[in-house]
N, C-alpha and C positions, 0 to 999 in steps of 0.2 A: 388589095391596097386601096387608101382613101384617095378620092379625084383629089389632085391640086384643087388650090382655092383659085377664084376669078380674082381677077382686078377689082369688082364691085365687091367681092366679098370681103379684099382684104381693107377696102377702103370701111367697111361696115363695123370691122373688128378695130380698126385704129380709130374711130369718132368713137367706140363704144368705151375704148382705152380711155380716150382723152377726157370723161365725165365721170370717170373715179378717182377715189384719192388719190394723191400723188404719193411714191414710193419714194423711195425702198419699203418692205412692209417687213416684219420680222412677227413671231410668235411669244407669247407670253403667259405663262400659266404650269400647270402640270398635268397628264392626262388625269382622266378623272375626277379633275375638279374644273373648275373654270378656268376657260383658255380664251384667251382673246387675239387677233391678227391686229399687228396697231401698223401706221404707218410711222416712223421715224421725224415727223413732222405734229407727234405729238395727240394725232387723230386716230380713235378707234375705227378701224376697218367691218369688225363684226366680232362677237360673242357667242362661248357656245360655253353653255352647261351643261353639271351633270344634273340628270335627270333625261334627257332624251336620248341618251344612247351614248356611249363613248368615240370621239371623234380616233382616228389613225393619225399619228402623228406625221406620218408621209402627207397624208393628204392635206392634212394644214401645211406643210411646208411647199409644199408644190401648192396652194392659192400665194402663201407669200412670196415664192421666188418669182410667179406668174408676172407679176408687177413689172416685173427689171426684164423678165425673158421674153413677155412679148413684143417691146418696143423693139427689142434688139432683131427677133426673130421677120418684124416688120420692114427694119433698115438692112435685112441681107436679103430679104426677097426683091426687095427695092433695085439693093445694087445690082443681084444677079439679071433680074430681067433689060436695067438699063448695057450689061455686059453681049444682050444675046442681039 
């Protein structure tokens, strides 16, 4: 099993959050061709072509949902440890 994170660690991943676009992020494109993660604020996130390999559409969907999951995953660590 992975060690829990520190407090310094979690505080490392929420400034790291707060210096990317802001979300929701959603995907756009078709495998095989050009796919791009935008955010819903009208700003591309990142581009991928073909030519360097074919991305897994799982794997773009999990950087897009990452957006919205981590704050969330950030605000129940929070609660939890203000609970113990």
């Amino acid at each position: 099993m992975d060690k829990p994170l520190t407090n310094d660690e979690i505080d490392k991943i929420e400034k790291k959050l707060n210096t990317v676009t802001r979300g929701p992020w959603g995907i756009a494109g078709e495998t095989g061709k050009d796919i791009s993660i935008y955010s819903e604020h009208n700003d591309d996130v990142c581009w991928w072509w073909d030519g360097d390999g074919e991305p897994k559409t799982e794997d773009l969907l999990f950087m897009a949902t990452a957006r919205e999951l981590v704050p969330r995953l950030i605000a129940t660590v929070r609660a939890l440890q203000k609970e113990e």
